[in-house]
N, C-alpha and C positions, 0 to 999 in steps of 0.2 A: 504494500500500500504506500503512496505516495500523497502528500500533502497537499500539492499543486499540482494541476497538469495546466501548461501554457498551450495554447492553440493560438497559431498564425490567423486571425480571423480573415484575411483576404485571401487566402488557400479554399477556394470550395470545396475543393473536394477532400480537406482534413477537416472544415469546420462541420461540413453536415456530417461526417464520418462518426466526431466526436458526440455532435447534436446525435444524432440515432441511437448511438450506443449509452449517453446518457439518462434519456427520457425525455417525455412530454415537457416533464417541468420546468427543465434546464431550455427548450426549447421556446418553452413562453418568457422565459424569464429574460433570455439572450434578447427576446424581439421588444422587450415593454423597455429593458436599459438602453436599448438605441434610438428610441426616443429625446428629443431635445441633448443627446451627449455627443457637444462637438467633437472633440476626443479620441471619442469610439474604441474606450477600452472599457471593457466590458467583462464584469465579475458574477458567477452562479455558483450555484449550489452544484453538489457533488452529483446530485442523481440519484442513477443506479450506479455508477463508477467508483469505481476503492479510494476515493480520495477526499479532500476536504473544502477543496475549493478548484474552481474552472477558470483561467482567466484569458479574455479574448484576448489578442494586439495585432493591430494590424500592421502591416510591413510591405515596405515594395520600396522596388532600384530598380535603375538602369545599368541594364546589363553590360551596357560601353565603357559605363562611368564606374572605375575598379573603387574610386577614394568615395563616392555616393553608395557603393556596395558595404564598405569599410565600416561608414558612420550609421547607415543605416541599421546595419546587424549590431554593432556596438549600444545602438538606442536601444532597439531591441531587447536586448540579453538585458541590460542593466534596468528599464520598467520594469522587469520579471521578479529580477533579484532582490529588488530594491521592495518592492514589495511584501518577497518572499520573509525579509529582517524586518520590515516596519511593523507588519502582522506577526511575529512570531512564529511561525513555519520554518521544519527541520528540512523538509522534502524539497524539490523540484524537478519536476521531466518535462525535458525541451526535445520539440520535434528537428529535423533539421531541415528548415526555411530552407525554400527556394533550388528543391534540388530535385523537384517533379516539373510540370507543366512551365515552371518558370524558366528552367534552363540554362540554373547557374553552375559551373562548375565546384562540383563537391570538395573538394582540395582547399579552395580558397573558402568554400562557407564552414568547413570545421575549422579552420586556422583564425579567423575573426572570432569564429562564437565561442572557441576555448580562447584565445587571449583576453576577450570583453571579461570574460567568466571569469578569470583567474584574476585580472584586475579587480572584479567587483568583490572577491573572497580574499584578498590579500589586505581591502581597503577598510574591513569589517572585523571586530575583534569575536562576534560570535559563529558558531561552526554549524554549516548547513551540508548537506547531501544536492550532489549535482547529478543529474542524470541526460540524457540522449538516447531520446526513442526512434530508434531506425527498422525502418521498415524490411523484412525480411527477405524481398527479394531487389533489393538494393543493396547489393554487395557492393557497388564501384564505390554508393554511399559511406556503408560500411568498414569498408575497407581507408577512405582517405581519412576518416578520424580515429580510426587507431594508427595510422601512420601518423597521424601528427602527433596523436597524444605521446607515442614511442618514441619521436623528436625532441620532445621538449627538453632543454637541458635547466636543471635547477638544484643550485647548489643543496645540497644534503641537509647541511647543517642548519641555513637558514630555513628548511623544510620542515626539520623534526623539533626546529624554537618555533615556528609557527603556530606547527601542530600543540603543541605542548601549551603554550601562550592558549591558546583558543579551546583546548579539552578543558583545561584550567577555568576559563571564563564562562564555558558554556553548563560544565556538569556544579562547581562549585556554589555550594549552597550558604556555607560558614567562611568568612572573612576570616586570618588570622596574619599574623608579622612573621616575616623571617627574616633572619640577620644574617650578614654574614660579617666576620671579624677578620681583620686582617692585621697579623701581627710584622713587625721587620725586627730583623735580626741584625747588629753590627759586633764587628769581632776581625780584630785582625790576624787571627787563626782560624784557618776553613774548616780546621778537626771539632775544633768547639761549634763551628756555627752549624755542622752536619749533628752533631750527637745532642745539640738542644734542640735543634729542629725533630729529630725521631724522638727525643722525650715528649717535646709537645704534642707530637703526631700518637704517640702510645696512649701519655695523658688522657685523651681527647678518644682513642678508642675505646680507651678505660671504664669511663662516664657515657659512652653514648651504646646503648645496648638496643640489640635487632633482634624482636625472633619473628618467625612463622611459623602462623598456626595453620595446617592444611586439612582439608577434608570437613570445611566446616557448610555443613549442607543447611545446618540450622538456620542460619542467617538471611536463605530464600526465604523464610516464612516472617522477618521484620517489616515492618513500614516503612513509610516513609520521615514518618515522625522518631521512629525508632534510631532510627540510624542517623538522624541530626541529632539528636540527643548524646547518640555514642561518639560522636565527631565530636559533639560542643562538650563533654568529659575528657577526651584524648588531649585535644588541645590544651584546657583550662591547668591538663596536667604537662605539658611539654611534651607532650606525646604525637607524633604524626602518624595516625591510622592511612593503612591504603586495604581499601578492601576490594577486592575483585570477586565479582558477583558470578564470573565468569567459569573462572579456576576454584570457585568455592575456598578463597585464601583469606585470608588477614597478615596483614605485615604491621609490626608496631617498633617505631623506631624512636628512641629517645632514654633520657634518665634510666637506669636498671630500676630502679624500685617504682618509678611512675608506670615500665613499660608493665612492670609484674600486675599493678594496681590494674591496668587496663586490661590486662588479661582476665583478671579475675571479676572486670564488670561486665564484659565481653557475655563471659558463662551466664553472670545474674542475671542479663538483659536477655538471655536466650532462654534461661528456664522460666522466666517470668512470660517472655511469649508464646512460650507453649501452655502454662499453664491457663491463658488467657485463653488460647483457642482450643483447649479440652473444656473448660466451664462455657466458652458458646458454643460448643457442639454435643454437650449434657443438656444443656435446659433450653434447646430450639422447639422444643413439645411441648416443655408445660407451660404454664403459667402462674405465678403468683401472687396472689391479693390480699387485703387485707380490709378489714369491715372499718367502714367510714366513721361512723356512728355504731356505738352495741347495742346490738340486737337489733340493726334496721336493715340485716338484711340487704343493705347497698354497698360494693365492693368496690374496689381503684387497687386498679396493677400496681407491680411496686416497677420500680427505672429498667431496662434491658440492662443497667450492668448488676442491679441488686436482685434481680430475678436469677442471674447464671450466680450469682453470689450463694443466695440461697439454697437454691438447686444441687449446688455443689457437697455444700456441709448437709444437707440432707441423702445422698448419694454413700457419702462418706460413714454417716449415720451418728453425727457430731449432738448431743444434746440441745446446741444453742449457736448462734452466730452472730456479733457485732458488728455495724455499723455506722458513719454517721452522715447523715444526712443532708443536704444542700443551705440547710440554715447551720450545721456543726453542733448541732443536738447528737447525742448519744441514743441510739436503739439496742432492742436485742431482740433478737425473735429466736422466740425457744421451740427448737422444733416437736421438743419430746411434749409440750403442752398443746403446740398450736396457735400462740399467743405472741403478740408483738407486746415489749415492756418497754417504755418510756417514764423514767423515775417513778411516779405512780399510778400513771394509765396506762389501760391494758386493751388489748384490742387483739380479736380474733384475727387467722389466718386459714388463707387456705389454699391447696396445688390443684389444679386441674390439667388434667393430661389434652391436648390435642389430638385428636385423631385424624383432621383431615388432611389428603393429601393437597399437595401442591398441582397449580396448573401443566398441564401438558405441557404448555408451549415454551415452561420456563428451563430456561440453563441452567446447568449445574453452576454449581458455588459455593464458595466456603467463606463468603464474606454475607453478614447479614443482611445487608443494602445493597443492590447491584440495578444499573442505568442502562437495560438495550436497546440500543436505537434499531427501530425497524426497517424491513426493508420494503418500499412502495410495491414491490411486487407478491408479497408474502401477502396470505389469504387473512393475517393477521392485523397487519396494516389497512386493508381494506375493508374489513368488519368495522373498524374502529373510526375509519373515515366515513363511513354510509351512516350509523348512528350516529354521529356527532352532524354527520349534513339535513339530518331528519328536519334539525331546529335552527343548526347555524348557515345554512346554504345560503351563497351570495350576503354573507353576514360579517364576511371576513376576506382580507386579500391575500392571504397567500399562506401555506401551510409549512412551517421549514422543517419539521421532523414530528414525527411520534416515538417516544418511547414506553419499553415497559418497566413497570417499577416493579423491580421483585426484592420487597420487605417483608423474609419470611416473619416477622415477630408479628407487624401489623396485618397481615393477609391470616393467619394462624386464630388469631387477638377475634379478627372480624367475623372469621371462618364459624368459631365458639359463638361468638353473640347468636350468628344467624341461625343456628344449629340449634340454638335456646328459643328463636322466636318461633323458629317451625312448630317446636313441640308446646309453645303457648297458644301460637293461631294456626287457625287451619289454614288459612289462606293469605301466603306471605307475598307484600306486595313489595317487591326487592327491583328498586330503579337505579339505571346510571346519573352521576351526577358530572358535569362541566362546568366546572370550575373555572372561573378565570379571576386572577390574580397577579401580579409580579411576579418578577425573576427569582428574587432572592425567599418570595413567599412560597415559591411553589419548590426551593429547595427545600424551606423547613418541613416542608407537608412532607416531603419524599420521604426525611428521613423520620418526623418525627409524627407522623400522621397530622388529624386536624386538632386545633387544639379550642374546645368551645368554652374554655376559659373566659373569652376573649372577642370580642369586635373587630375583627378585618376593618380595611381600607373600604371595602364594597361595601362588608356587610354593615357598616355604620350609614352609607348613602342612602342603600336600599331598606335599609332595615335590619335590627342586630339578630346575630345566629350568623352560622356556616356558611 
């Protein structure tokens, strides 16, 4: 998958190429942006294509004029890239302009569009992916840009400070100092100045201690929070971690006693994440509550981390479990009574198992929130678009994606209520709802359902509730 695909938009016979193999969408969407756009660069949606974004540019020269060919492919390349940084985009595949119907020589159109390219990536300190989609029965095509790219001469050195400079800037999440100390030595015997020199070189081996740790497979299952925090520890100790996610390694280089210290938080921060993801993968079934009021009968889940909390020391078969609470009040829910104790009040509990399963259509996972964007052709997509046009058709301009929300806690949570109301009424009257709300609103719903605590943005317009 690629992030961008660039399309020569005065190529017909690549744009409709791309147009068809995109979709309708991309095809209404290409025709409404060239409306009033002097321009005529022209940005869509992915489609049905593996990628993230489409962007037209148009392009043309005169075949006579080699210095018109020069500047025009140099614009070219560089609207792309230029782009490609200002948006944040790792990817880009570039077709190679002008080597079909136009009948330019291939030789000279890879030699401009890798020189513009390698300008526009030398002149930028963050690190992007370049690509060249050549068409497979264009081997002359083919063939003159890996001949040039096999020409290129570029000193070494200043290739692997580049690279290094820009993995640096690109992956680096924690700022830190490095020093370097430069000592000089005067002596007018070379015996003495060689034998202080190898003490301070010993010295300095002495105090600076490296190990590696290999085979550390655990580390695929941290976050990404995780491992800023193990960064923001190694440093704070003088410690330089390199961890390669790749070779399943850890390198820790610095002070002996700080590298030992990192070692040993290394371990803590790994059985603390496994321990995390056995108590959410214990308590994805049940649920547990606790009575609002005593004896009314009216129940409120406890948090998704105090649920697998629970769950847990009841597994274990622990008499009782401590916690504290979002205001730093003391709990204890005893499990051998069934009771939640808070200094002198007492409140019921209780576990219910789920039983239902999960939808068909849902992916496997091991994370409890998970975001699938759909694909316009999937019979899933289309359900979902046909009842939402029941009410909203010609209500709305333009649809940029559907996805599925799969919160096993809340779909599980929902699953139980609805499963309680069948067996209260006989005839359950269970509607979709369309919601519309903000960006940032429809992120907290994903994660944390709806919360009727509360007055929305809408629902204070319209009237309060959901």
């Amino acid at each position: 998958m690629v992030d961008v695909i660039i399309v020569c938009s005065t190529s017909e016979i690549l744009r409709k190429s791309i147009i068809g193999a995109a979709g309708p969408q991309v095809e209404a969407e290409y025709i409404a942006s060239l409306k009033g756009n002097n321009q005529q660069l022209v940005e869509t949606s992915n489609g049905t294509l593996p990628c993230k974004k489409i962007l037209f540019i148009p392009w043309k020269s005169d075949p006579l004029n080699l210095t018109s060919l020069k500047s025009s492919l140099s614009e070219f390349v560089s609207i792309a890239i230029k782009y490609v940084f200002t948006h944040g985009y790792k990817t880009i595949a570039f077709p190679s302009v002008g080597c079909g119907k136009f009948g330019f020589d291939p030789s000279i159109i890879a030699k401009h569009m890798i020189d513009e390219t390698i300008i526009e990536l030398t002149s930028n300190t963050s690190n992007i992916d370049v690509l060249f989609i050549l068409l497979s029965q264009q081997q002359n095509v083919y063939d003159a840009f890996i001949t040039y790219l096999n020409s290129i001469q570029i000193d070494s050195n200043n290739l692997l400070k580049q690279n290094l400079k820009t993995k640096i800037n690109h992956h680096s999440k924690i700022s830190y100092e490095e020093k370097s100390i430069e000592i000089t030595l005067f002596s007018s015997n070379i015996n003495n100045l060689t034998k202080c020199k190898n003490d301070i070189i010993e010295l300095s081996h002495f105090y600076l201690f490296n190990i590696q740790l290999n085979n550390k497979h655990d580390m695929m299952d941290w976050s990404q929070n995780t491992i800023n925090q193990y960064y923001d520890y190694c440093l704070k100790q003088y410690v330089i971690p390199k961890l390669d996610f790749d070779t399943h390694t850890l390198e820790l280089i610095g002070p002996k006693d700080a590298v030992l210290e990192a070692e040993k938080h290394f371990y803590e921060l790994t059985t603390e994440t496994l321990k995390q993801a056995r108590i959410h993968a214990v308590s994805r079934g049940v649920i547990w509550s606790f009575e609002i009021i005593p004896n009314s009968d009216t129940w409120e889940q406890y948090s998704f981390k105090l649920n697998g909390l629970i769950e847990d020391a009841y597994l274990k078969k622990l008499s009782h479990v401590d916690f504290i609470n979002d205001k730093q009040e003391k709990y204890q829910v005893v499990i051998s009574k069934m009771e939640e104790h808070h200094e002198t009040n007492i409140r019921r509990i209780r576990r219910k198992v789920v039983d239902s399963l999960l939808p068909d259509t849902w992916e496997s996972s091991d994370q409890n929130c998970k975001r699938v964007s759909l694909q316009q052709s999937s019979k899933e997509y289309q359900d979902v678009l046909q009842k939402f046009n029941i009410t909203m058709n010609n209500q709305y301009t333009q649809i940029i994606k559907i996805e599925r929300i799969q919160n096993e806690r809340w779909y599980k949570q929902y699953a139980a209520h609805r499963d309680e109301y069948k067996q209260r009424y006989r005839q359950l009257d269970e509607r979709l709802l369309f919601h519309g709300c903000l960006g940032t609103s429809a992120n907290q719903i994903v994660q944390e359902c709806f919360n009727r605590s509360f007055a929305g943005v809408n629902g204070v317009a319209y009237g309060c509730g959901v």
